[in-house]
Backbone bond lengths (Angstrom), bond angles and torsions (degrees), N, CA, C in turn:
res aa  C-N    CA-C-N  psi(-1)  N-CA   C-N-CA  omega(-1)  CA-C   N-CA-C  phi
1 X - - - 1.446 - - 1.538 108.21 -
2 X 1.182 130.66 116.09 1.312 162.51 133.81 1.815 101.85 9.79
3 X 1.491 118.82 81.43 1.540 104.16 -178.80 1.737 111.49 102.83
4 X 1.329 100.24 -5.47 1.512 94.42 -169.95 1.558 114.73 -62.90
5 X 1.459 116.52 -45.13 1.109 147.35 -166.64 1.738 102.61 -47.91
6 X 1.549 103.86 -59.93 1.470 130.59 170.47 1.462 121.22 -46.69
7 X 1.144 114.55 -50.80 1.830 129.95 155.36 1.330 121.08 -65.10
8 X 1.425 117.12 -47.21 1.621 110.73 165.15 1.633 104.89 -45.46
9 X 1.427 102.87 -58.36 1.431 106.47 -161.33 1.718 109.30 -58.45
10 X 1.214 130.84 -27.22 1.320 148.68 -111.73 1.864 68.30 -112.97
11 X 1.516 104.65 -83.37 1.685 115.29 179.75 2.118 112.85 -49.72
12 X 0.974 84.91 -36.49 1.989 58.61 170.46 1.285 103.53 -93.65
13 X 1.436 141.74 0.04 1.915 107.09 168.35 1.484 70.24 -88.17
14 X 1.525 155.68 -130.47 1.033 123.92 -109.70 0.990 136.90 -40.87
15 X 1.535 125.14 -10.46 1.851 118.00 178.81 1.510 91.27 -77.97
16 X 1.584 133.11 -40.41 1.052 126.87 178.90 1.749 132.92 -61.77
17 X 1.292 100.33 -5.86 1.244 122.98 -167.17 1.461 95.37 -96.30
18 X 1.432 114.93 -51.03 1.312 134.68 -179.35 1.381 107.62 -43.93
19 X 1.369 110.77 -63.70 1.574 133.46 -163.89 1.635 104.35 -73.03
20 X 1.219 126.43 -20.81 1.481 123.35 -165.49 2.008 93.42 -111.38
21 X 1.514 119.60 -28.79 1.484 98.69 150.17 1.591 118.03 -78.12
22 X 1.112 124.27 11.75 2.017 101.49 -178.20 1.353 74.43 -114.14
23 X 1.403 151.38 -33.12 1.342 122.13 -168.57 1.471 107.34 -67.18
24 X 1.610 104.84 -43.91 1.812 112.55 -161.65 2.119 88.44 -46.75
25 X 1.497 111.66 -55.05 1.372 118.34 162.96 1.311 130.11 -20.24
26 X 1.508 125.38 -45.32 0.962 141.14 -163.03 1.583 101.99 -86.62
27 X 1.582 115.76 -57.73 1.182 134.57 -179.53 1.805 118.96 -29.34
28 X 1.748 82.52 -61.80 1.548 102.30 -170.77 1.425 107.59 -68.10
29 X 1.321 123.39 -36.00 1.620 135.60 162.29 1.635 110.87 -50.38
30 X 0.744 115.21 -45.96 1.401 107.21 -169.44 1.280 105.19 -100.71
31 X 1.370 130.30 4.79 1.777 133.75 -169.72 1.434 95.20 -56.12
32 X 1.293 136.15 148.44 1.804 136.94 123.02 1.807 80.13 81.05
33 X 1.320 138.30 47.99 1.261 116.35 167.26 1.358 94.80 -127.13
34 X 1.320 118.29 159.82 1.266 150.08 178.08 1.645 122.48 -38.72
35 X 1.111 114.42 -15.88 1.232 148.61 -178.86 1.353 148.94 -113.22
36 X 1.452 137.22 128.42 1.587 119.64 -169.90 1.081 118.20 -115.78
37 X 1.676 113.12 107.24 0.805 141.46 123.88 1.604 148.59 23.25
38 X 1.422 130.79 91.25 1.521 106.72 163.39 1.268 118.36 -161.47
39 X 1.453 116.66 129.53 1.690 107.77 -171.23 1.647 120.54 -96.53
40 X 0.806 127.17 140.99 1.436 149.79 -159.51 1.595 128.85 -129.29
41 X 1.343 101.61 55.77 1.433 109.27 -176.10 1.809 113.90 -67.47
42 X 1.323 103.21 135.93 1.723 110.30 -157.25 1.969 84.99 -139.66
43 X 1.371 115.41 139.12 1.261 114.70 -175.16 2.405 77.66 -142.54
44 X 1.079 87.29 113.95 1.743 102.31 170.86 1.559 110.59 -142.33
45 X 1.462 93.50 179.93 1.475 95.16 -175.89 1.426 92.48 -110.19
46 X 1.417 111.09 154.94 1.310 173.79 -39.17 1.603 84.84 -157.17
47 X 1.687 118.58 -44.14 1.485 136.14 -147.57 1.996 81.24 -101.18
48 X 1.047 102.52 -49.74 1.808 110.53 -171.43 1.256 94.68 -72.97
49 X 1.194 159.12 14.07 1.625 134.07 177.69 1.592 107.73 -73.91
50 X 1.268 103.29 -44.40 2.039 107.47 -159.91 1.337 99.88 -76.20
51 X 1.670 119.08 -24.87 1.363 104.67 175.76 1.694 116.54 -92.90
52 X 1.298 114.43 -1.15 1.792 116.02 158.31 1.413 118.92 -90.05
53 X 1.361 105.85 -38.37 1.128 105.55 168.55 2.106 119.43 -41.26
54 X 1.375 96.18 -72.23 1.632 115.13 -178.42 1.659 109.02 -58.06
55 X 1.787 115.57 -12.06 0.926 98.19 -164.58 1.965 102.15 -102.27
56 X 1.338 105.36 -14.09 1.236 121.27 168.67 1.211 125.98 -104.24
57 X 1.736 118.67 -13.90 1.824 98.74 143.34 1.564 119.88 -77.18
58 X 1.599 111.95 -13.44 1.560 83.53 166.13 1.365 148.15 -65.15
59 X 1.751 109.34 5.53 1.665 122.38 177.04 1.881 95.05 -119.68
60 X 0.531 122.16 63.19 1.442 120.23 -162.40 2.089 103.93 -157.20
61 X 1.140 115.47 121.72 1.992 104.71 158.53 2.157 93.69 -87.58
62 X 0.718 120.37 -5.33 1.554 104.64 179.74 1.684 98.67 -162.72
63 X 1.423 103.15 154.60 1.580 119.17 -170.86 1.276 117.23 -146.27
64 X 1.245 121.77 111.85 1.447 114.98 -153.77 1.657 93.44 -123.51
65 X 1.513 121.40 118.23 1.483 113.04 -164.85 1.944 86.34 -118.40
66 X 0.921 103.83 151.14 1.712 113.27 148.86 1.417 104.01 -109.33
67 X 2.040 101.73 163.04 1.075 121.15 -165.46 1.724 95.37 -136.57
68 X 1.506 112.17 113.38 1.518 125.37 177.61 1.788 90.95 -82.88
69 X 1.425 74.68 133.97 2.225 95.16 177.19 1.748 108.39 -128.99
70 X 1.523 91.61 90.85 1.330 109.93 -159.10 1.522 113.81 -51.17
71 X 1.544 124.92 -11.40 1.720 127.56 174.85 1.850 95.86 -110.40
72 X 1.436 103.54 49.23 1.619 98.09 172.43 1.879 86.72 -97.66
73 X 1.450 84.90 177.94 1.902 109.17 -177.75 1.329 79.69 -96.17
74 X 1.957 91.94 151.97 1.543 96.13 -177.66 1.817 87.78 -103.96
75 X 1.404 99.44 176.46 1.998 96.00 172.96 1.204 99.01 -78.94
């Protein structure tokens, strides 16, 4: 397909763009706090989530995942 290459490419720097502002986010949130910390950005398909998910709260006391909703408004 005619351009595909260009759109693939086009959608992962923005997921990457995406992912490197919620970490910078993450960073500054968790700076100098009481607590340790660590972010873990994971990009899988759709069928693999429940088994990364379960497989990375099992080293974890808390697991905090977001969920991308691919017909959201962008800012």
């Amino acid at each position: 397909m005619p351009g595909s290459r260009y759109v693939a490419g086009t959608v992962l720097g923005a997921e990457r763009q995406e992912r490197d502002e919620i970490s910078a986010i993450f960073s500054e949130m968790t700076e100098h706090q009481p607590f340790v910390s660590e972010w873990r950005p994971f990009m899988v398909s759709l069928f693999d989530i429940p088994t990364v998910v379960v497989e990375q709260a099992r080293c974890t006391d808390k697991f905090v995942a977001g969920w991308h909703t691919p017909n959201r408004i962008s800012r």
